[in-house]
C-alpha positions in Angstrom: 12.0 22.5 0.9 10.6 21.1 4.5 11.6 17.7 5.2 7.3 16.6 5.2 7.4 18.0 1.7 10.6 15.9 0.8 9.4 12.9 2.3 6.1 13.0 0.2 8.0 13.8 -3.4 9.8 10.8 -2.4 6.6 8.6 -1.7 5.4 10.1 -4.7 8.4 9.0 -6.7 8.5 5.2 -5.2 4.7 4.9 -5.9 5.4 6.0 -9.6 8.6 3.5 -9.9 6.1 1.2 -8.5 3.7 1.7 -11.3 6.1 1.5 -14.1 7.9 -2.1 -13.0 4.0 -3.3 -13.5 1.4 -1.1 -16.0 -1.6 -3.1 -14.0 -0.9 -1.7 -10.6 -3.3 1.0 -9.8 -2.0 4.4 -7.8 -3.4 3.1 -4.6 -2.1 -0.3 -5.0 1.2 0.8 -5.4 0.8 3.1 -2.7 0.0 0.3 -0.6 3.5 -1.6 -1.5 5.5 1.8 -1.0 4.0 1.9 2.6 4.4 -1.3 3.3 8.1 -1.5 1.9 9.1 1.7 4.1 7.3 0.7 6.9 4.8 3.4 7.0 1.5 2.0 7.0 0.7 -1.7 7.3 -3.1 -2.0 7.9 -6.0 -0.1 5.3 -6.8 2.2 8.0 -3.6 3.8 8.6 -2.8 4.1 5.3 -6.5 5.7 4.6 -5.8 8.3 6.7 -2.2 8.8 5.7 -3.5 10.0 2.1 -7.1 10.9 3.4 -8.5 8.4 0.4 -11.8 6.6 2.3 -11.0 3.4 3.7 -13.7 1.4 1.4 -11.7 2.1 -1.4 -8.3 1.1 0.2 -9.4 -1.9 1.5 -11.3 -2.6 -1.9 -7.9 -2.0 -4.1 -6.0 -3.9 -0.7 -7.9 -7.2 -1.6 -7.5 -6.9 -5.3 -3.7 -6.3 -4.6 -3.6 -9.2 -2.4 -5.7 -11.7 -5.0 -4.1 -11.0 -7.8 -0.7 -10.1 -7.5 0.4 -12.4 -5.1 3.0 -9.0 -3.8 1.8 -9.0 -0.4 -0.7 -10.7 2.0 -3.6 -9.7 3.9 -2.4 -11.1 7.5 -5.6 -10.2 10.0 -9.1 -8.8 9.6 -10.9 -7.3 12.6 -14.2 -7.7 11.4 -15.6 -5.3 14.0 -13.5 -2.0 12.7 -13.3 -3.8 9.0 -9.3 -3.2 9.7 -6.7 -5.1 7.7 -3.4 -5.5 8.2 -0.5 -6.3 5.4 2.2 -7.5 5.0 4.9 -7.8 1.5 4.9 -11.4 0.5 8.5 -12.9 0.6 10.0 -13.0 -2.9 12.8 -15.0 -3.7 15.5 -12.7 -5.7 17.6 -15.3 -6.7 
């Protein structure tokens, strides 16, 4: 198995852990937190074209993440290239 091909199963896999700690995160959304956790994507745009998904619905399931959950927060808008970046809200383990 390549190593690009290992990489994504694991994605894959974190996404899916992702889903089952909370039934009401959506595929994307939990893709979002992967990225974000790893370090692989931390705006809508680079994440869009990381899983070729269009950016409209990124950024839609982004905001919804970011409203409701409370799991990370939207940190800048560029209004001109409707970028926005993300980061994982602190959460106290304790």
């Amino acid at each position: 198995m390549s190593e690009e091909a290992s990489e994504a199963d694991r994605f894959l896999a974190l996404v899916a852990a992702a889903q089952d700690r909370d039934i009401r995160v959506t595929s994307i959304q939990a893709g979002l937190l992967v990225a974000a956790e790893l370090g692989i994507a931390r705006d809508s745009r680079a994440f869009a074209r990381m899983l070729g998904i269009a950016r409209s619905l990124v950024l839609r399931e982004l905001n919804g993440l970011a409203e409701r959950e409370g799991l990370l927060q939207i940190v800048k808008r560029d209004t001109r290239t409707m970028r926005a970046h993300y980061t994982l809200t602190a959460r106290d383990e304790t």
